[in-house]
C-alpha positions as a Markdown table, in Angstrom:
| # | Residue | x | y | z |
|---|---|---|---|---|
| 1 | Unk | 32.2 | 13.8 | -26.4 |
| 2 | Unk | 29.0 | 15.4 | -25.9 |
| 3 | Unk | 27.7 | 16.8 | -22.6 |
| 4 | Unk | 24.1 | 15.8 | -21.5 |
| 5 | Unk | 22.0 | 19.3 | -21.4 |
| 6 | Unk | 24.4 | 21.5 | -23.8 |
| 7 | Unk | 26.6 | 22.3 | -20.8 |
| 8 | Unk | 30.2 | 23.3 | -22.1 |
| 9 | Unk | 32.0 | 22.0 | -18.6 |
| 10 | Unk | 29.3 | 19.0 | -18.4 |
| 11 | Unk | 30.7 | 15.1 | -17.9 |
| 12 | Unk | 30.4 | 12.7 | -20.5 |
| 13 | Unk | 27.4 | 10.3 | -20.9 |
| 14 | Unk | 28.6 | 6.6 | -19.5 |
| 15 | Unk | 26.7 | 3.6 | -20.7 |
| 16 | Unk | 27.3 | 0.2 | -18.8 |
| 17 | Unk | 25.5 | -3.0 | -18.0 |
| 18 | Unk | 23.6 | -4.3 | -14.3 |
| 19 | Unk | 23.8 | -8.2 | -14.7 |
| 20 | Unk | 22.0 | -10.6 | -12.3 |
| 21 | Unk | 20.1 | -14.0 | -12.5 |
| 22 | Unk | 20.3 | -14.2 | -16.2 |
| 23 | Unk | 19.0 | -10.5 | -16.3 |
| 24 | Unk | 20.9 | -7.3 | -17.6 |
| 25 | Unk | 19.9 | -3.8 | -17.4 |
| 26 | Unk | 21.7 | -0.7 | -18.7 |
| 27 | Unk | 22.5 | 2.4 | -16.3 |
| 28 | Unk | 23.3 | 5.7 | -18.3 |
| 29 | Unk | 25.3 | 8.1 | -16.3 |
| 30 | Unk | 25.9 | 11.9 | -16.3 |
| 31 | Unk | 27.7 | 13.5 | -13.7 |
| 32 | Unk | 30.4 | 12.1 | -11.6 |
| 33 | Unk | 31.2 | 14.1 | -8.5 |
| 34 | Unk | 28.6 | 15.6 | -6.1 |
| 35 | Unk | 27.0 | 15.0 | -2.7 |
| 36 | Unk | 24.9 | 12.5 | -3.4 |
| 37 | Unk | 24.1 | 10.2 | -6.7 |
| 38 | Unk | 20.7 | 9.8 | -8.1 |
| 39 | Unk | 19.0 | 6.5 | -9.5 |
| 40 | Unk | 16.3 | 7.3 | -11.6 |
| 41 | Unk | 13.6 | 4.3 | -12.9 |
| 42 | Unk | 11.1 | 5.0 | -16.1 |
| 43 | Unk | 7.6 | 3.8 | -16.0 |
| 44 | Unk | 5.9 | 0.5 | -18.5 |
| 45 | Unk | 7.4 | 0.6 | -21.5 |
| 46 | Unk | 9.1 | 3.7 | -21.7 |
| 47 | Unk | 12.7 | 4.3 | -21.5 |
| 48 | Unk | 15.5 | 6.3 | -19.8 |
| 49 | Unk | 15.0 | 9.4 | -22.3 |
| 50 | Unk | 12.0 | 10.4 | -20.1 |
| 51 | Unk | 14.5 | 11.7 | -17.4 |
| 52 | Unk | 16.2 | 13.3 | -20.1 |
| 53 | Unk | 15.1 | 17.2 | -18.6 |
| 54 | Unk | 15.9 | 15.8 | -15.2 |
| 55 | Unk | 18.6 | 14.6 | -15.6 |
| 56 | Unk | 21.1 | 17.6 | -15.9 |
| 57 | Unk | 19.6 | 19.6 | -13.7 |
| 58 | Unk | 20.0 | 16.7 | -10.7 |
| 59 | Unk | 23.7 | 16.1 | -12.0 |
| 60 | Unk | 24.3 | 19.7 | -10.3 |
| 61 | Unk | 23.9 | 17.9 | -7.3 |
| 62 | Unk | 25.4 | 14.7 | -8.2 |
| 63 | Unk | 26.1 | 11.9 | -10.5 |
| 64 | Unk | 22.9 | 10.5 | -12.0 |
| 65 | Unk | 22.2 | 7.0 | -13.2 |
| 66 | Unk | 18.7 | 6.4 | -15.2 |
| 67 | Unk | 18.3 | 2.7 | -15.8 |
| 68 | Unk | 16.4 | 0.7 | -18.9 |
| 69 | Unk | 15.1 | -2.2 | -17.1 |
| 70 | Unk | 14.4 | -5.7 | -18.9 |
| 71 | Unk | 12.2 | -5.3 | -22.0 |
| 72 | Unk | 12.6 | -1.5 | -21.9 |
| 73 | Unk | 14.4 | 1.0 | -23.6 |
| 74 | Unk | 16.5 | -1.8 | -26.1 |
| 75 | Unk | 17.0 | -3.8 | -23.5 |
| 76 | Unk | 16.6 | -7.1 | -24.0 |
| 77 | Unk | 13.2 | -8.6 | -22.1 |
| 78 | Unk | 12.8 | -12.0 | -20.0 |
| 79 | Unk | 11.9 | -14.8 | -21.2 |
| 80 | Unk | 9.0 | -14.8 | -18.6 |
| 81 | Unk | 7.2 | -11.4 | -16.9 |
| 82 | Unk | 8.9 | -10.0 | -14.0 |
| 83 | Unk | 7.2 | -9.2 | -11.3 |
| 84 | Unk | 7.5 | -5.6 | -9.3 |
| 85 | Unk | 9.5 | -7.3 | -7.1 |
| 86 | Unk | 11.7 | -8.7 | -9.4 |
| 87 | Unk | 12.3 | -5.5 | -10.8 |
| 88 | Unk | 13.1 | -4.0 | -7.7 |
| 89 | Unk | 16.0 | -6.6 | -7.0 |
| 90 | Unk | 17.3 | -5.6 | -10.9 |
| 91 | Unk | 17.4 | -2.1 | -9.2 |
| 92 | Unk | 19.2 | -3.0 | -6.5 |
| 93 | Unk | 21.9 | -4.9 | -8.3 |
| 94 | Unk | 22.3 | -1.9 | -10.0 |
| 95 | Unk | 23.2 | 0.4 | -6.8 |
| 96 | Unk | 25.2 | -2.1 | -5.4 |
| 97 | Unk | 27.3 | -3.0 | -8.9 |
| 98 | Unk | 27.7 | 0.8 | -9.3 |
| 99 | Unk | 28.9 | 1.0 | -5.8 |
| 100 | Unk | 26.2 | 3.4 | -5.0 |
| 101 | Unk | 26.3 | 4.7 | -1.4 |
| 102 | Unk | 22.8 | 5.4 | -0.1 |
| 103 | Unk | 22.0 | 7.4 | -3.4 |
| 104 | Unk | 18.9 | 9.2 | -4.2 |
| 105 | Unk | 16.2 | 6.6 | -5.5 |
| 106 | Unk | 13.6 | 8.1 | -7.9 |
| 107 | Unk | 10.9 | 6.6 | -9.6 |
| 108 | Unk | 8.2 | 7.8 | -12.3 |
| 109 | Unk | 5.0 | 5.8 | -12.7 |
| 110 | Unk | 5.6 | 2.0 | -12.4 |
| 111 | Unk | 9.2 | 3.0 | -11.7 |
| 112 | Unk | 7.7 | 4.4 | -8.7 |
| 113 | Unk | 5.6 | 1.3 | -7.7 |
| 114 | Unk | 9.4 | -0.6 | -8.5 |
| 115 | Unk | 11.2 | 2.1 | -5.9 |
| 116 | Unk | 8.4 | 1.6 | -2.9 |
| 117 | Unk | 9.3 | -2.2 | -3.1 |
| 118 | Unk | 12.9 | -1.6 | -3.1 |
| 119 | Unk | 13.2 | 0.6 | -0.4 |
| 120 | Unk | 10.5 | -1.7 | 1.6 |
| 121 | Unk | 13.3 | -4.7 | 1.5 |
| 122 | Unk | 16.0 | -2.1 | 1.5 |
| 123 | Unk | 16.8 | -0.7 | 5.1 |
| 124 | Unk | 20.0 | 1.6 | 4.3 |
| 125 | Unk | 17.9 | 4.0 | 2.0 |
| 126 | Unk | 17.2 | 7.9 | 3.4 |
| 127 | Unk | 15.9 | 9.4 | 0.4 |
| 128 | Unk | 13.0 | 7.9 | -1.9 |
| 129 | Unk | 11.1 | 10.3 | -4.4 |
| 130 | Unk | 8.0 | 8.8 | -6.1 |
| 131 | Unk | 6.3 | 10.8 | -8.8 |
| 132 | Unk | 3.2 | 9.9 | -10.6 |
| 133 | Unk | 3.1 | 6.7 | -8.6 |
| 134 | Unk | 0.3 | 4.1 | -9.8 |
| 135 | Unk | -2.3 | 2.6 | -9.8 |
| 136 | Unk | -5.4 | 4.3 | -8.1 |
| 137 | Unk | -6.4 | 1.8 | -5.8 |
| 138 | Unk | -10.0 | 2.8 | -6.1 |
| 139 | Unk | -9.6 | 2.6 | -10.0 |
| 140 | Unk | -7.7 | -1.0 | -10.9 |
| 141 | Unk | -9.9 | -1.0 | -13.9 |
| 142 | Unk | -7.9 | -0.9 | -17.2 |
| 143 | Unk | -10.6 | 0.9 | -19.0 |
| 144 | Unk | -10.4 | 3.5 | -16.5 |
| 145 | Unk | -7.1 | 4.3 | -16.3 |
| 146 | Unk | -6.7 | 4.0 | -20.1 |
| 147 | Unk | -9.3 | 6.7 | -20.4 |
| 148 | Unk | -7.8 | 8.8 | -17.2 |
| 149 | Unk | -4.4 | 8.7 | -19.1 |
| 150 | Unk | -5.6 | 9.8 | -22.4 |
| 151 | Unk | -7.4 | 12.8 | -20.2 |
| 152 | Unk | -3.6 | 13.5 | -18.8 |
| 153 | Unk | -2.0 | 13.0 | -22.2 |
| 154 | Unk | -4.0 | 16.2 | -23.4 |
| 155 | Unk | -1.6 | 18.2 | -21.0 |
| 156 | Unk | 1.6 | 16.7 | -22.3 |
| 157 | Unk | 4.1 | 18.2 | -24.3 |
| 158 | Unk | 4.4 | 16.8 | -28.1 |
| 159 | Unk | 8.3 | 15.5 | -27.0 |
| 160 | Unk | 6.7 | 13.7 | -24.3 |
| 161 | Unk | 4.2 | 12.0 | -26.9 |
| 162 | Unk | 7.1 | 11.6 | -29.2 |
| 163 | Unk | 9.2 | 10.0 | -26.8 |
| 164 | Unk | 6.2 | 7.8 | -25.9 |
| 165 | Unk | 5.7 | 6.4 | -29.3 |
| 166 | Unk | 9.1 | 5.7 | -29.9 |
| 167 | Unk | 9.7 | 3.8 | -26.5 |
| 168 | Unk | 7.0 | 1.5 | -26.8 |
| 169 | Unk | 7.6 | 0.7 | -30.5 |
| 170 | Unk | 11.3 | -0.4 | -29.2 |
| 171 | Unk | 9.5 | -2.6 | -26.1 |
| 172 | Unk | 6.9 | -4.2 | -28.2 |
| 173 | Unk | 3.4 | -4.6 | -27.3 |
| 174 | Unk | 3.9 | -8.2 | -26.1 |
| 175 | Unk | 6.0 | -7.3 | -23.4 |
| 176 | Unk | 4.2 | -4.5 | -22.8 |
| 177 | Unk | 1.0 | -6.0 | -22.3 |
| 178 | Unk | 3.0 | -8.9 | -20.7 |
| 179 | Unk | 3.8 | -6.5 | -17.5 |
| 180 | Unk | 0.9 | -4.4 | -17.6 |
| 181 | Unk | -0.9 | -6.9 | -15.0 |
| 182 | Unk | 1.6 | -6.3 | -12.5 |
| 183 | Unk | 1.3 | -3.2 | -12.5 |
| 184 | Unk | -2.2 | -2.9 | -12.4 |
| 185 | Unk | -2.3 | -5.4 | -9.5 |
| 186 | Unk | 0.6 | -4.3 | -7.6 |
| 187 | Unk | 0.0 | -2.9 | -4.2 |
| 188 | Unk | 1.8 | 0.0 | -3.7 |
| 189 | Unk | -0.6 | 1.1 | -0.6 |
| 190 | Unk | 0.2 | -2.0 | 1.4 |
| 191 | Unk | 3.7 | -2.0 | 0.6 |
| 192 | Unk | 4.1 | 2.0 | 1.6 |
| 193 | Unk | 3.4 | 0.6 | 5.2 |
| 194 | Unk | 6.6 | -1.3 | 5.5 |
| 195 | Unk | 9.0 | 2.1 | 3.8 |
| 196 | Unk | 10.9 | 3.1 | 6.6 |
| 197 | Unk | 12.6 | 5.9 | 4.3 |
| 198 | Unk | 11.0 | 9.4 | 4.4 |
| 199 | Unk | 9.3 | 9.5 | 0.6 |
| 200 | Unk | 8.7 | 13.1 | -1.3 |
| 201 | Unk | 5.9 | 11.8 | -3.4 |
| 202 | Unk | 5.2 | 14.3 | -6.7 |
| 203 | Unk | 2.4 | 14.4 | -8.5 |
| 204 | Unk | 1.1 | 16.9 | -11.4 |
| 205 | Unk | -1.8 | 19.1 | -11.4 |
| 206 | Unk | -3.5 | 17.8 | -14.7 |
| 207 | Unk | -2.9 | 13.9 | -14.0 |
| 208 | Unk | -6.0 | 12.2 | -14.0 |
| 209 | Unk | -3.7 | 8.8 | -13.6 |
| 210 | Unk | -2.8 | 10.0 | -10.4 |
| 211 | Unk | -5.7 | 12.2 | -8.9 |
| 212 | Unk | -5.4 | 14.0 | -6.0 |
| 213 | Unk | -7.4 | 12.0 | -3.8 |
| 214 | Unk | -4.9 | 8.5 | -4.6 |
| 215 | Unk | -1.9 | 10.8 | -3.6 |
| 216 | Unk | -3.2 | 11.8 | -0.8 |
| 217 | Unk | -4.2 | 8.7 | 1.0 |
| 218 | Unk | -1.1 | 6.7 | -0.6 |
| 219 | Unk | 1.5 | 9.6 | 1.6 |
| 220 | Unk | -0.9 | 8.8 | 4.4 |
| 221 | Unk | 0.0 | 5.5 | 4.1 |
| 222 | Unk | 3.9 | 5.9 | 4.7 |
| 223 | Unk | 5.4 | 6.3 | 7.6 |
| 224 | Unk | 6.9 | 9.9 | 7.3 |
| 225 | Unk | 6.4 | 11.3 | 3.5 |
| 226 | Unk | 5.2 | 15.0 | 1.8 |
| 227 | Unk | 3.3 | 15.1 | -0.7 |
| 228 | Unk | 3.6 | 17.9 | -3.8 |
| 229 | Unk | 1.8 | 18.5 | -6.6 |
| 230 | Unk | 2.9 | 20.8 | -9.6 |
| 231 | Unk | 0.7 | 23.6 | -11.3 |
| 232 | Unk | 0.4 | 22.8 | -14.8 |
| 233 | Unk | 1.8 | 19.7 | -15.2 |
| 234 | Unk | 0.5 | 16.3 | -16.2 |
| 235 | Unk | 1.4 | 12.8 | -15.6 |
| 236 | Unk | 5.3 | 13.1 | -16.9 |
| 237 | Unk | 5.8 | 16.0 | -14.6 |
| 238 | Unk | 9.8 | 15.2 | -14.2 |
| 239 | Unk | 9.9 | 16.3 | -18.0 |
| 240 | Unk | 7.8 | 19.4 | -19.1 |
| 241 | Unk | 8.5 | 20.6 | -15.4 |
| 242 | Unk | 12.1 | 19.3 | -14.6 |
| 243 | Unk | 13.2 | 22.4 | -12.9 |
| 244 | Unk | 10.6 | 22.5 | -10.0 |
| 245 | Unk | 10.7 | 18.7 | -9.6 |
| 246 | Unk | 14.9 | 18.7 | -9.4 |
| 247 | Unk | 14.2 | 21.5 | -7.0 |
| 248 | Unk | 11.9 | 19.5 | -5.1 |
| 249 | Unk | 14.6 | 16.2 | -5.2 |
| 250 | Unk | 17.7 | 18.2 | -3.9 |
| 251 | Unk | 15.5 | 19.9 | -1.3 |
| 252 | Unk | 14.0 | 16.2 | -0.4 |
| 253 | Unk | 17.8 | 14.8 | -0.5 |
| 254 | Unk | 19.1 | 17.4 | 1.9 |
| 255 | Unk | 17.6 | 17.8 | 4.3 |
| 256 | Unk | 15.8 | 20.9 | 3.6 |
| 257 | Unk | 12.1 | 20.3 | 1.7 |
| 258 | Unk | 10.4 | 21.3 | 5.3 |
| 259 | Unk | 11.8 | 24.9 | 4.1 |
| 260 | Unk | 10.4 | 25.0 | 0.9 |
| 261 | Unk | 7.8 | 28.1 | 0.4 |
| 262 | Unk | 5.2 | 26.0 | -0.9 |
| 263 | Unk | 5.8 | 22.9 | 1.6 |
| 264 | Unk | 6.0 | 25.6 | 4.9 |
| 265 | Unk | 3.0 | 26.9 | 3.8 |
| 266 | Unk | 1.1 | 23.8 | 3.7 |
| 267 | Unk | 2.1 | 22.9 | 6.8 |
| 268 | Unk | 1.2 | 26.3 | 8.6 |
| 269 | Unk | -2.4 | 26.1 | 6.8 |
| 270 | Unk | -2.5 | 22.6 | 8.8 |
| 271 | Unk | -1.2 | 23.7 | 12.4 |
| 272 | Unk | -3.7 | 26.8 | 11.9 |
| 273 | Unk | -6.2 | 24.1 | 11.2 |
| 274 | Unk | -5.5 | 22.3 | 14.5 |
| 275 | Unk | -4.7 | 19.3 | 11.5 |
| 276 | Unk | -8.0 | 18.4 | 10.6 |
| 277 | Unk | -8.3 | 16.3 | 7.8 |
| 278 | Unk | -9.7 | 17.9 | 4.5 |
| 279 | Unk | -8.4 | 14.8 | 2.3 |
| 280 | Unk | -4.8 | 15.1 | 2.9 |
| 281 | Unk | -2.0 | 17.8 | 3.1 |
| 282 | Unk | -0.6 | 18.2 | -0.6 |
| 283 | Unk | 1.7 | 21.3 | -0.8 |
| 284 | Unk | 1.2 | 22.9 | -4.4 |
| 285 | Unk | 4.4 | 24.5 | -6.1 |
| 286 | Unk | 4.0 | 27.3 | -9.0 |
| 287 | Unk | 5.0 | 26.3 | -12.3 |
| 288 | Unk | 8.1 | 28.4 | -13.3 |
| 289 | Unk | 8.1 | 30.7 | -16.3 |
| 290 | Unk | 8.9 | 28.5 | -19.8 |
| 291 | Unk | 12.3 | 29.2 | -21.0 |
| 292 | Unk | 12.5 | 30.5 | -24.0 |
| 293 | Unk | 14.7 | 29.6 | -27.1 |
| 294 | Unk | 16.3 | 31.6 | -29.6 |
| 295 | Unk | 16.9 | 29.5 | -32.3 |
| 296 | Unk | 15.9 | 30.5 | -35.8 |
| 297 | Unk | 14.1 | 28.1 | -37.7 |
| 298 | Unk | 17.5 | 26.8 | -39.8 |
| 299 | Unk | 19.2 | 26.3 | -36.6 |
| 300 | Unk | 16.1 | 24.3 | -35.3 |
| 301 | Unk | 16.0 | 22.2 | -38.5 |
| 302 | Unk | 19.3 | 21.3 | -37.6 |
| 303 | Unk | 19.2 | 20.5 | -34.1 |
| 304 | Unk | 16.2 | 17.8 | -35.2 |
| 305 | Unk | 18.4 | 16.5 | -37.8 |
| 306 | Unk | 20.9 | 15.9 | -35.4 |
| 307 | Unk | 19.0 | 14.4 | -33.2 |
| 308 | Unk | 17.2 | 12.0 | -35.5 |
| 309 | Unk | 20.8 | 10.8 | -36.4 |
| 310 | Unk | 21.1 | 10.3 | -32.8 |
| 311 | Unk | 18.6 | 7.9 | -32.0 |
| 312 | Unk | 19.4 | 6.0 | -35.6 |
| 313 | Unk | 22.9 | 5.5 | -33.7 |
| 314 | Unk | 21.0 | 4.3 | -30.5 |
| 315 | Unk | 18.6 | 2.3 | -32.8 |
| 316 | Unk | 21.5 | 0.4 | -34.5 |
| 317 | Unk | 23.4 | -0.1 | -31.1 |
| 318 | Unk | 20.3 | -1.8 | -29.6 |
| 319 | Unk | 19.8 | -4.0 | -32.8 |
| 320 | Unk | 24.1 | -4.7 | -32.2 |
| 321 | Unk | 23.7 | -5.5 | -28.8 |
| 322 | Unk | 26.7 | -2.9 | -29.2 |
| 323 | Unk | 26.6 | -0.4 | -26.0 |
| 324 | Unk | 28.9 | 1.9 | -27.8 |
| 325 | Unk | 26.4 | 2.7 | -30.1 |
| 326 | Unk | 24.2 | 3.4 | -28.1 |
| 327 | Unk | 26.3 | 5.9 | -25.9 |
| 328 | Unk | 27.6 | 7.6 | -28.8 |
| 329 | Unk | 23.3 | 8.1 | -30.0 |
| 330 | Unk | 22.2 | 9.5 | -26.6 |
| 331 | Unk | 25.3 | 12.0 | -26.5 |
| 332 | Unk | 24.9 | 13.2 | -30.2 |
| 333 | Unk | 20.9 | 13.2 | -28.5 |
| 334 | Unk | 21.9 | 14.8 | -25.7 |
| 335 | Unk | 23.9 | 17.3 | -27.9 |
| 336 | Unk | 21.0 | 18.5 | -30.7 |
| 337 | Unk | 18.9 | 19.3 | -27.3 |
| 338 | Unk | 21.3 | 21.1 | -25.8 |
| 339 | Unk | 21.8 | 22.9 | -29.2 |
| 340 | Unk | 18.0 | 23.0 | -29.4 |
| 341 | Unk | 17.5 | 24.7 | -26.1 |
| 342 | Unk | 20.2 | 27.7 | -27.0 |
């Protein structure tokens, strides 16, 4: 079987279903030993595949499970919206059904507004990482942030606008739009109040979704969190940038993020500064050199090919309700990247 990232001594990709109330969601899995596992939640109407540069470097730490929530990623939707909080449950099911101990919860855009509520009903949680979390509470305009997140789209990478497309053609715009109201209504600033679990909260320097003033006042508003944002990156920072955000996660998970060059050196700038507010303290880490390929153009043709088979094979398994179809489509997936990245 193929091994998520091109690693030769890898795990295998594991595909199972989260049922509760009526509901099902799908947990994909690299990785199974390691300190700690990781939970990872996609934003509206995307799917799992944006954790897919995450992913394997996190599983050097530990098992990772990225769930497709109701409605998303081929998962079959409700027959009414869900609220945040609903979603949050689904999420728990999940850790408990996978017989999670007090894993690493992470969650990207609404998946972060669905993590906060989680781990505000969810006591036995150490570890919460929030990155790109919505909405501006200043901005709950749609126009707005529909213009802010064309702005931050500029500063994606085409794969991340690929992925994009194909995700929300699989959750269908009347789900979509279905959701997108509580999202843009849900609180996350009042509910970061009641998070007892410390919160590394990520955010990139090019996202206009999530502007530097919202991040700051939002890790104001929890009781112990640090607040990072990434040079160069936009609002799917976990993807383009996955190596300084899986740093940041294992750092966050450990123990150790205090220690981090960038971190420290916020937090000296502050004591120097006798703490004096100047909009909040948001530690900025250096983008990391790109790494290159060396694929000739043959060899890349082929990987793509590949690829496309895969999701074809993913495509048919969510139209078969068939989850072995869909495993075997994100490993041969997982496969052409890790062929594509050689």
């Amino acid at each position: 079987m193929a091994k998520l990232g091109g690693s030769d001594t890898g795990p295998d990709i594991t595909v199972q279903r989260i049922h509760r109330n009526g509901l099902w969601a799908r947990a994909t899995s690299v990785g199974e030993e390691g300190e700690r596992a990781f939970v990872l939640v996609p934003g509206i109407g995307v799917s799992s595949h944006y954790f897919e540069q995450l992913a394997p470097h996190l599983r050097q730490f530990g098992p990772v499970y990225a769930l497709d929530l109701p409605g998303f990623g081929g998962v079959p939707h409700a027959r009414t919206a869900l609220s945040i909080g609903q979603f949050g449950e689904l999420v728990g099911a999940a850790i408990d059904e996978l017989g999670l101990e007090d894993p690493i919860v992470v969650g990207h855009s609404m998946g972060a507004q669905i993590c906060a509520d989680l781990a505000a009903h969810q006591s036995g949680l150490s570890s919460l990482v929030l990155i790109s979390p919505v909405i501006d509470a200043a901005a709950r305009s749609l126009p707005v942030q529909a213009v802010r997140f064309l702005r931050s789209a500029r500063h994606e990478p085409f794969r991340v606008t690929f992925l994009a497309v194909v995700a929300y053609l699989t959750c269908g715009f009347g789900w979509f739009f279905k959701i997108l109201p509580r999202m843009m209504t849900y609180p996350i600033e009042r509910t970061a109040a009641r998070v007892r679990t410390p919160t590394l909260i990520i955010r990139g320097e090019h996202d206009a979704v999530c502007p530097r003033p919202w991040v700051a006042a939002l890790g104001r508003a929890f009781r112990t969190a640090t607040v990072v944002e990434i040079e160069g990156a936009a609002h799917s920072v976990m993807h383009a940038h996955a190596r300084e955000v899986a740093a940041l996660c294992v750092r966050h998970a450990s123990g150790h993020l205090a220690d981090h060059p960038a971190v420290a050196s916020e937090a000296s700038r502050e004591a120097h500064d006798g703490g004096a507010d100047d909009g909040g303290a948001i530690a900025v880490v250096p983008e990391l050199p790109k790494e290159a390929a060396s694929l000739t153009p043959g060899e890349r043709a082929r990987a793509l090919a590949a690829e496309f088979q895969g999701i074809a094979t993913e495509f048919m398994g969510n139209k078969t309700d068939s989850d072995h179809l869909v495993e075997t489509g994100r490993e041969q997936q997982a496969e052409a990247r890790g062929r594509g990245r050689t």
